[in-house]
C-alpha positions in Angstrom: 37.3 36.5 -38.0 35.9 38.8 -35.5 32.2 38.3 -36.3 32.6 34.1 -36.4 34.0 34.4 -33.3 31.8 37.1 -31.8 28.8 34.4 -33.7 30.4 31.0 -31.9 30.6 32.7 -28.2 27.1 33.7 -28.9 25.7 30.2 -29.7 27.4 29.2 -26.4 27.0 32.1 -23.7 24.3 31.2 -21.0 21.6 34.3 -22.1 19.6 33.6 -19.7 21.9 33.8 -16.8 23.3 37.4 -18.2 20.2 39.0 -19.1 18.9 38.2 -15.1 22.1 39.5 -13.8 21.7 42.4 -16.1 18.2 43.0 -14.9 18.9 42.9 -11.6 21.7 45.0 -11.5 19.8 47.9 -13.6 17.3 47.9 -11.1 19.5 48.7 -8.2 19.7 52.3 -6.8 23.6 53.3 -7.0 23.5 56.3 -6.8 26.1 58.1 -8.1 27.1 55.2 -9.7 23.9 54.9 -11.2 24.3 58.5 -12.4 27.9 58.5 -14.0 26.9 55.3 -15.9 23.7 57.3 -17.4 25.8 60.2 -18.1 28.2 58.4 -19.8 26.0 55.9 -21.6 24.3 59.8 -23.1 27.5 61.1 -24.2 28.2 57.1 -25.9 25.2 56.9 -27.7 24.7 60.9 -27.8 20.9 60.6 -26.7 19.0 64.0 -26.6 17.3 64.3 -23.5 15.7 67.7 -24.5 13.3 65.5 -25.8 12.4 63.7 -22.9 9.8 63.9 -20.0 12.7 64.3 -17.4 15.8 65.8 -19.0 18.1 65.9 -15.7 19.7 62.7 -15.5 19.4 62.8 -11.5 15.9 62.2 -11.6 16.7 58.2 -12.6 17.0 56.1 -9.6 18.0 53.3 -11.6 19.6 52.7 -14.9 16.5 50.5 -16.0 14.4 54.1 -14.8 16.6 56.0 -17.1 16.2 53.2 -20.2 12.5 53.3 -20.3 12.2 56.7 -20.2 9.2 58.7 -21.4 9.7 61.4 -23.9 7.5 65.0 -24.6 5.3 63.6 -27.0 5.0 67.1 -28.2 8.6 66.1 -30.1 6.5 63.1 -31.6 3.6 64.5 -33.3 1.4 61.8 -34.6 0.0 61.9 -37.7 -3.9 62.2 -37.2 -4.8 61.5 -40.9 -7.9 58.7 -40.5 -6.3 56.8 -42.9 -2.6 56.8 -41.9 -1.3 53.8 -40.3 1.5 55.2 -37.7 5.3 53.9 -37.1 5.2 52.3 -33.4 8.5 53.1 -32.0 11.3 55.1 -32.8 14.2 52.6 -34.7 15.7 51.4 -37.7 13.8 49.3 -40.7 15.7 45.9 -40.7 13.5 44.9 -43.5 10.0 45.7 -45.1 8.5 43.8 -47.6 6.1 41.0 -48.4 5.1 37.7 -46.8 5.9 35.4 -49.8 4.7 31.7 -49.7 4.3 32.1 -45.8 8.2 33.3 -45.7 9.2 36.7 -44.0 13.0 38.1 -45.7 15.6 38.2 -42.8 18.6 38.1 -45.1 19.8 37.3 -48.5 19.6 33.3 -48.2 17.4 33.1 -44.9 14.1 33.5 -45.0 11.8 32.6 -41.7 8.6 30.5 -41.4 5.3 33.4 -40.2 3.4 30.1 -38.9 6.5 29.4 -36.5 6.8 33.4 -35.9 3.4 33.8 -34.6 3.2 30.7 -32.5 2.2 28.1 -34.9 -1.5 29.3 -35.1 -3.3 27.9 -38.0 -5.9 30.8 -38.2 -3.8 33.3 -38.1 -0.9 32.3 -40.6 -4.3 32.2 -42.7 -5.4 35.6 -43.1 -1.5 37.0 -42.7 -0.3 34.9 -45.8 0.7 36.6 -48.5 0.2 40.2 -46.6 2.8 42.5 -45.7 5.8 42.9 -42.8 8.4 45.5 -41.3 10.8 44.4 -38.5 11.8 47.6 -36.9 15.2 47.1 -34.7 15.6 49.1 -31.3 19.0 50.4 -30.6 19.8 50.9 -27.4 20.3 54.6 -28.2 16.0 54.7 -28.7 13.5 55.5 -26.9 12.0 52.1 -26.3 8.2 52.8 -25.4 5.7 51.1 -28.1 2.7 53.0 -29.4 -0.5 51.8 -31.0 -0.3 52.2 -34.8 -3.4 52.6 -35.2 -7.2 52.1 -33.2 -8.0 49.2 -32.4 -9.0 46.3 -30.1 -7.2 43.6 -28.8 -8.0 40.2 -29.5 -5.4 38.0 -28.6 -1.9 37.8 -26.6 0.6 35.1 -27.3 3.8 34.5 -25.5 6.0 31.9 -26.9 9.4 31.0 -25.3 12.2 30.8 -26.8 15.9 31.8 -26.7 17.9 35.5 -26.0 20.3 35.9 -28.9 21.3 40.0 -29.3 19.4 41.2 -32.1 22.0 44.1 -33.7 22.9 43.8 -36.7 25.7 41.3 -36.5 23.5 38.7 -35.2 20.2 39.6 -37.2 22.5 39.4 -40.8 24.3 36.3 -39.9 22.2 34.2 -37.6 19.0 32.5 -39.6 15.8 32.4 -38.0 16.8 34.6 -35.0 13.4 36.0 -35.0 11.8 32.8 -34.2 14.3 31.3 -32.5 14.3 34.1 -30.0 11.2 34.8 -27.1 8.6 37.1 -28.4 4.9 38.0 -27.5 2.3 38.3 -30.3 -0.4 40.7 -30.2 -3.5 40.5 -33.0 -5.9 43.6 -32.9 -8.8 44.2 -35.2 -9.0 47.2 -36.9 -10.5 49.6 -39.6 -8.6 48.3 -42.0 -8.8 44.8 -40.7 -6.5 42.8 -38.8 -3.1 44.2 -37.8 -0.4 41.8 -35.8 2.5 43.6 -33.3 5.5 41.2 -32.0 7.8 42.5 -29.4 10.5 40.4 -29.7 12.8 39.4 -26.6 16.6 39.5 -26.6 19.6 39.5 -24.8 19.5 42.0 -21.5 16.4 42.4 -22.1 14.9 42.3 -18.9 11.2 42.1 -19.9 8.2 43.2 -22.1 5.4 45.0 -20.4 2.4 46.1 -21.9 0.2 49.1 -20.3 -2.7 46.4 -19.9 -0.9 43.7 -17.9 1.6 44.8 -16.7 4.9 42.4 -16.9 4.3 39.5 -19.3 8.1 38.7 -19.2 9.5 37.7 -16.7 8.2 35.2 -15.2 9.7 33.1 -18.1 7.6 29.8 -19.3 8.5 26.8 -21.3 5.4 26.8 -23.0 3.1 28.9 -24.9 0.2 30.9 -23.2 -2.4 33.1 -24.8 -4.8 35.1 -23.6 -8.3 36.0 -25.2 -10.5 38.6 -25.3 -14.0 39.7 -26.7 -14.4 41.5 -29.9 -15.6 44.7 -30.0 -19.6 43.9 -29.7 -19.2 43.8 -25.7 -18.7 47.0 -23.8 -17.7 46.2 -21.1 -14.6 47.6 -19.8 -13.6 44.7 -17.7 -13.8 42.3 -20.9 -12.0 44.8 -24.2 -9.2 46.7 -24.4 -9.4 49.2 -27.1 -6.1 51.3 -27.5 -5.9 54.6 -29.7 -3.4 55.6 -32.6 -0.2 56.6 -31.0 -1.6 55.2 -27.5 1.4 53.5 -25.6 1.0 49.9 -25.5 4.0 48.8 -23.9 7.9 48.9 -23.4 11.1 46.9 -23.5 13.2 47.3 -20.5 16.1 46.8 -22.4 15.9 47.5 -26.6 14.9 45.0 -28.9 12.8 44.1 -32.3 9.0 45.2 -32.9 7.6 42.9 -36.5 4.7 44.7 -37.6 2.4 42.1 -39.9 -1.2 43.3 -42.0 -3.2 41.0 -44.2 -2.8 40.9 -47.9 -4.1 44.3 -49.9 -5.3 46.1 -46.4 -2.3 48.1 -46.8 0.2 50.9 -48.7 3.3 51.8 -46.9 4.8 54.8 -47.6 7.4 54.6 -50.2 10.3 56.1 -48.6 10.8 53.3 -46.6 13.5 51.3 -47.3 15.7 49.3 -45.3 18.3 51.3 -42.6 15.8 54.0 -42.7 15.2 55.6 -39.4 11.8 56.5 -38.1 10.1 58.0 -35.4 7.3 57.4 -33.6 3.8 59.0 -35.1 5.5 59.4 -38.6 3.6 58.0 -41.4 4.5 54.1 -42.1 1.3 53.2 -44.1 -2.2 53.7 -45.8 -5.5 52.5 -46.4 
């Protein structure tokens, strides 16, 4: 009864409205306010800062300061094999499998369309058909920088509006299609190992998506689809490609959220301990080639 009514108020609550007022409230210096709501949102969620860049609390101004945090990378080693495909993000696997008839698995009796996921581009629901997915969910309890998976160079940026349903577990188990129902921004690299898609998915307090490129690419919030372009790797100049390295950052949520990872068909291995509620870290190995 609790989850249908938890479900109903969902479909209903103005997102939008709640995630600005979230924003704008995380962003406000407190102070000590600021800093007894970090200490106990630490001792909720029983986050080690040992492991981050700045382990005393007072050094966050703001709550959002404090949630996009950078950790000692020393405590996320990445894994420097040339043929070892990296995890992103730290999280938990909500599901890794197969593209099947241009259908990604959400949950048993919903399946979700990869030509609506990825912003209902004809050439590139081509070469991901049939490939290979992992949808990696962001509790708020994560560090919630995103790293490169592997080298590569950017081709294309997507951002395709949408709505700002929560995506735990109640929602992403119960609600079909969340994941293209909900904003996201699409990013297609080329790679050694070919082409390799990353969608950062929005949700619910989530204030924005920034990648280390452009800075803020949500908000401002659009009712339409924009993409942006750039060269392949033939043209060197620096102005015109942007080439990030395995385990470079690429981005952050300011609140947590859902990365998809996508690869074409038979470009890819991934490790066989994965399974889904498996938690990983960033650097650790999620695939080969």
């Amino acid at each position: 009864m609790k989850k249908k009514i938890y479900l109903y108020i969902q479909r209903f609550l103005p997102k939008l409205f709640v995630t600005n007022i979230f924003g704008y409230l995380s962003k406000k210096k407190l102070n000590i306010i600021t800093t007894f709501f970090i200490f106990l949102f630490i001792k909720f969620y029983k986050i080690n800062m040992k492991e981050t860049k700045y382990p005393n609390i007072f050094y966050y101004k703001t709550f959002n300061k404090f949630f996009i945090r950078k950790l000692n990378m020393f405590n996320r080693p990445i894994d420097n094999n040339k043929n070892h495909i990296i995890h992103n993000s730290d999280g938990i696997i909500n599901e890794i499998g197969f593209i099947k008839k241009n259908k990604l698995f959400q949950f048993k009796g919903c399946k979700y369309s990869l030509y609506n996921l990825i912003g209902y581009n004809k050439y590139i629901n081509k070469i991901f058909t049939n490939g290979n997915f992992i949808n990696v969910y962001l509790s708020p309890k994560n560090y919630h920088r995103v790293h490169m998976s592997y080298n590569g160079i950017l081709l294309k940026m997507i951002y395709i509006p949408g709505k700002l349903f929560p995506v735990n577990n109640i929602i992403t188990n119960n609600l079909c299609n969340l994941f293209v129902l909900n904003e996201r921004v699409v990013f297609l690299f080329k790679t050694k190992f070919g082409f390799m898609i990353k969608i950062l998915i929005g949700a619910q307090i989530v204030g924005s998506i920034h990648t280390s490129w452009y800075g803020s690419i949500v908000p401002p919030r659009k009712n339409k689809i924009l993409t942006w372009n750039w060269p392949y790797i033939n043209n060197f100049n620096k102005k015109d490609f942007i080439f990030l390295k395995k385990g470079e950052e690429m981005g952050y949520f300011d609140i947590g959220s859902t990365v998809i990872t996508l690869f074409p068909p038979k470009t890819i291995k991934f490790n066989p301990i994965l399974k889904k509620g498996f938690k990983i870290k960033v650097g650790e190995l999620l695939a080969s080639f």
